[in-house]
C-alpha positions as CSV (number, residue, x, y, z in Angstrom):
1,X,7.0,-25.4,-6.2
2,X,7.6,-24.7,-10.1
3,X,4.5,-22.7,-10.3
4,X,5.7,-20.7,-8.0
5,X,9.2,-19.5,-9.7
6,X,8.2,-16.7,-11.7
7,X,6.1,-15.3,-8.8
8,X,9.9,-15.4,-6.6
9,X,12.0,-14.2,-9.3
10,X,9.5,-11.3,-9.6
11,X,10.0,-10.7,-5.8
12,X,13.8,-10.7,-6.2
13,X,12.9,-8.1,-8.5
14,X,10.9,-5.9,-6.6
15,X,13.0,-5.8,-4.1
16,X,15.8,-4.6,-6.1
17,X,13.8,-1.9,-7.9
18,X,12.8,-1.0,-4.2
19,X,16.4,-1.1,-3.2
20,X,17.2,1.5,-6.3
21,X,14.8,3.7,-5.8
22,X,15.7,4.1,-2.0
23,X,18.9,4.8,-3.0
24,X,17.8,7.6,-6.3
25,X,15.6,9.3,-3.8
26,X,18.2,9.6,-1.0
27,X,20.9,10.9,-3.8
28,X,17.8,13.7,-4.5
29,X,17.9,12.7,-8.3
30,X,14.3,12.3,-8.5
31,X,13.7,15.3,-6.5
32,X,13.7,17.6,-9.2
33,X,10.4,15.3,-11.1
34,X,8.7,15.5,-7.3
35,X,8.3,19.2,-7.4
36,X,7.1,19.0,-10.9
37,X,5.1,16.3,-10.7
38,X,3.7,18.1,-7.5
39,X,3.5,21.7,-9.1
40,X,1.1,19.7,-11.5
41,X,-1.1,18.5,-8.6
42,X,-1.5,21.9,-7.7
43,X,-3.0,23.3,-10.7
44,X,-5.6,20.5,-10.8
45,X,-6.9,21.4,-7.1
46,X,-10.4,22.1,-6.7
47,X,-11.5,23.2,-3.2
48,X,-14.8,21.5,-3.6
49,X,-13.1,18.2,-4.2
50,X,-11.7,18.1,-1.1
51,X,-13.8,16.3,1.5
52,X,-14.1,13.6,-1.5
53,X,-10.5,12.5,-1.5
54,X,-10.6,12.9,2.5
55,X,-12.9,10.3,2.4
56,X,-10.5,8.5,-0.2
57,X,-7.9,9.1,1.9
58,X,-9.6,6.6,4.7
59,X,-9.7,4.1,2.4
60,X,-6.1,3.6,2.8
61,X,-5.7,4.9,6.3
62,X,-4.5,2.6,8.8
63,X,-7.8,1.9,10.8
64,X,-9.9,1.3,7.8
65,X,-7.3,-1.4,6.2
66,X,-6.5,-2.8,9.4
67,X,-10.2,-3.7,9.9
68,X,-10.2,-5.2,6.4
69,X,-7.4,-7.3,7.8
70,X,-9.0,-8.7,11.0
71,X,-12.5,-9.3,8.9
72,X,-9.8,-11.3,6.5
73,X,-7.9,-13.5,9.6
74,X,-11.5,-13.9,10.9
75,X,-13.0,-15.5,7.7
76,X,-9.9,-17.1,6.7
77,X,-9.7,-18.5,10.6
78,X,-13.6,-19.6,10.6
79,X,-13.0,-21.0,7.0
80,X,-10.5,-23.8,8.1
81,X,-7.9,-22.3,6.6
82,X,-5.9,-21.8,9.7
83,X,-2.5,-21.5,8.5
84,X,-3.4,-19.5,5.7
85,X,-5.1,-16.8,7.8
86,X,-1.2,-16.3,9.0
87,X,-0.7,-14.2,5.5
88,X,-2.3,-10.8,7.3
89,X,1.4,-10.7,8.9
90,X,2.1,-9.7,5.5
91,X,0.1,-6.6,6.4
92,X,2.1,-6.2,9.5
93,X,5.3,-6.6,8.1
94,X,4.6,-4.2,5.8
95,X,3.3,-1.7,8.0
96,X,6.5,-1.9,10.3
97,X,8.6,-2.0,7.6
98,X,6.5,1.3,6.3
99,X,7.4,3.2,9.8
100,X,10.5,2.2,10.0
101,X,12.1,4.0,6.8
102,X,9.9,6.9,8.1
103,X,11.7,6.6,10.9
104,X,15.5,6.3,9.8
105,X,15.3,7.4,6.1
106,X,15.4,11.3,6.1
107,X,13.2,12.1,3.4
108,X,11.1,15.4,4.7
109,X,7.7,15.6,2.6
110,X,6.3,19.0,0.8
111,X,6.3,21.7,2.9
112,X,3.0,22.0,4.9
113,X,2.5,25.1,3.6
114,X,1.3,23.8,0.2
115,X,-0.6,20.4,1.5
116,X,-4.2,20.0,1.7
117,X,-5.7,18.6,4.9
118,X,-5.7,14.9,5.1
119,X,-8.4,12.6,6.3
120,X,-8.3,12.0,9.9
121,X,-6.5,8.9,11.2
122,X,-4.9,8.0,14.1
123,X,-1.5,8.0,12.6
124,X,-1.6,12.3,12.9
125,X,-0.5,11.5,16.6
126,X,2.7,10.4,14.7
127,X,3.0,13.5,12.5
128,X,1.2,16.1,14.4
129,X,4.8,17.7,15.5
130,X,6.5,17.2,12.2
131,X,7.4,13.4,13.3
132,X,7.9,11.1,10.5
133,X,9.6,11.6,7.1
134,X,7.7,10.8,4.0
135,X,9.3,8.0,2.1
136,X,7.3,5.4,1.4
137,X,4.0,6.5,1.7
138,X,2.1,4.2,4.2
139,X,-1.3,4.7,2.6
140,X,-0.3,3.2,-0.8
141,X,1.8,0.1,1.7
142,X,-1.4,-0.3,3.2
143,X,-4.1,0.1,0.5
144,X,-2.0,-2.9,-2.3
145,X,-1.3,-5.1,0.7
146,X,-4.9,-4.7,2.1
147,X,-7.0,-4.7,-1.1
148,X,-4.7,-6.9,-2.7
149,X,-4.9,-9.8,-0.7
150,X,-8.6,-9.7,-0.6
151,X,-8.7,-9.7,-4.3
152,X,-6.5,-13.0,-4.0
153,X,-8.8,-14.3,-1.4
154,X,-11.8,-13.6,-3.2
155,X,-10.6,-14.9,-6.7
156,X,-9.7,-18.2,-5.0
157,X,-12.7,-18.7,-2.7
158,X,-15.9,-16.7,-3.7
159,X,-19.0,-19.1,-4.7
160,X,-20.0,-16.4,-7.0
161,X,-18.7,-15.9,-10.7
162,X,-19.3,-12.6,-11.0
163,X,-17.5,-11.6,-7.4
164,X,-14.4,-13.5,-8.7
165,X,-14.1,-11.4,-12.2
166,X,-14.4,-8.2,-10.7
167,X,-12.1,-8.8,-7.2
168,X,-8.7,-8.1,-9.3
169,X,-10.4,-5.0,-11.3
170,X,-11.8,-3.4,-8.1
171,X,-8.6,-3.3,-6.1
172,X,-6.3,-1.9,-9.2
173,X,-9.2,0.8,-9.5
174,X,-9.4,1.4,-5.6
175,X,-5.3,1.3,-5.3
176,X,-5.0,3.9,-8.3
177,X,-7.3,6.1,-6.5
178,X,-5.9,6.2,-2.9
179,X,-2.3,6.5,-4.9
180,X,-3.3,10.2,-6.7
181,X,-4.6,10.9,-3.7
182,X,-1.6,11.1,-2.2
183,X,-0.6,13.4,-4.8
184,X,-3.7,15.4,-5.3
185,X,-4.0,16.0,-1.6
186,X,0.1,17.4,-1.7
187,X,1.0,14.7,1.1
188,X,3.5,12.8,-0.6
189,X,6.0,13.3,-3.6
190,X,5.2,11.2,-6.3
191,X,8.5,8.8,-5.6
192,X,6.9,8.2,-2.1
193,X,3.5,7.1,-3.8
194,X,6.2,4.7,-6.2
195,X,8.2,3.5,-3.1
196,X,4.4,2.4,-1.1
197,X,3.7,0.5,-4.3
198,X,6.8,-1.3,-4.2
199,X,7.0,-2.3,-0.9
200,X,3.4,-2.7,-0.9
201,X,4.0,-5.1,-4.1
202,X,6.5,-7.1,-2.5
203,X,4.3,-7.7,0.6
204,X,1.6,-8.9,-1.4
205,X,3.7,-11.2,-3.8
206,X,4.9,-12.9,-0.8
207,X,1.9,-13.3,0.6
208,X,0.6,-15.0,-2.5
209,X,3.4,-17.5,-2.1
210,X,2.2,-17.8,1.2
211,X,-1.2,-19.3,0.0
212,X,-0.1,-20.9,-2.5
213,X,2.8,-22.9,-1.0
214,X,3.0,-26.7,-1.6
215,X,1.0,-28.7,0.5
216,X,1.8,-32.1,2.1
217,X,-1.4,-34.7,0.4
218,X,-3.2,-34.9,3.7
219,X,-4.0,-31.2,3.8
């Protein structure tokens, strides 16, 4: 269990910097940095860029990481690890937790005026009639859950050497991405990109305890 400490006191603190920044963004006092930071955005758009971070933007949509998750539960299920295929949950819970805020947490995104068409997912049946509000942004939830996890997996369980060294570096790169995404493509304020990687952080954190919980000598 002592290896696991730091990893829970680093959860406790997540959770508090999520809890702080749900309650600056609801008192507007980082409203003020969204329209900069999205006013910056702007002036970087280039037309012919768009169907490129459309594509990016599937990365992080819901059906592509959700089929990232059932390949995991699948291999992790096959594997013998049968418990530990339990941590795609974490994935769920984040997801939920996700829609819910967008749900109860008025936090309307830029005006539709000024955002760029997003890549198509499922999830524009939500939205299509103004529907959810923008805090967190699900695609950033989604993508550090999804791509995180199978980093973890692959670092612990991948025969190859070179597949373990570059698991961590590919899913910072690929998370990165998908989050200026969200901000090039004018869908999100930046403090909704911050929010995702919170509660997308605190997912995968306890996920990782989930793997990595203390096991009886038998197993």
């Amino acid at each position: 269990m002592a290896p696991l400490v730091p990893r829970l006191f680093a959860l406790v603190a997540l959770v508090v910097a999520f809890v702080a920044l749900t309650l600056a963004v609801s008192a507007g006092w980082l409203a003020s940095l969204d329209h900069q930071v999205q006013i910056a955005m702007s002036s970087l758009w280039i037309e012919s860029l768009h169907t490129l971070f459309q594509l990016i933007a599937e990365l992080g949509g819901f059906e592509v990481t959700s089929i990232l998750m059932v390949g995991l539960l699948i291999y992790l299920w096959r594997g013998g690890f049968g418990a530990d295929a339990l941590v795609v949950l974490a994935f769920a819970c984040g997801t939920a937790l996700e829609v819910l805020y967008k749900t109860a947490f008025y936090h309307p995104g830029p005006s539709r005026a000024l955002t760029h068409r997003d890549g198509p997912s499922v999830t524009d049946l939500l939205t299509s009639g103004g529907g959810l509000n923008s805090f967190p942004s699900g695609h950033v939830v989604r993508s550090v859950i999804a791509y995180g996890l199978i980093a973890f997996v692959v670092r612990r369980l991948a025969p190859w050497p070179i597949a373990r060294a570059l698991a961590i570096p590919i899913a910072v790169v690929l998370i990165i991405v998908i989050a200026f995404d969200r901000l090039y493509l004018d869908v999100h304020w930046e403090s909704d990109v911050i929010g995702g990687l919170l509660l997308g952080a605190i997912a995968l954190l306890a996920a990782t305890v989930w793997l990595d919980r203390p096991r009886r000598a038998d197993n």
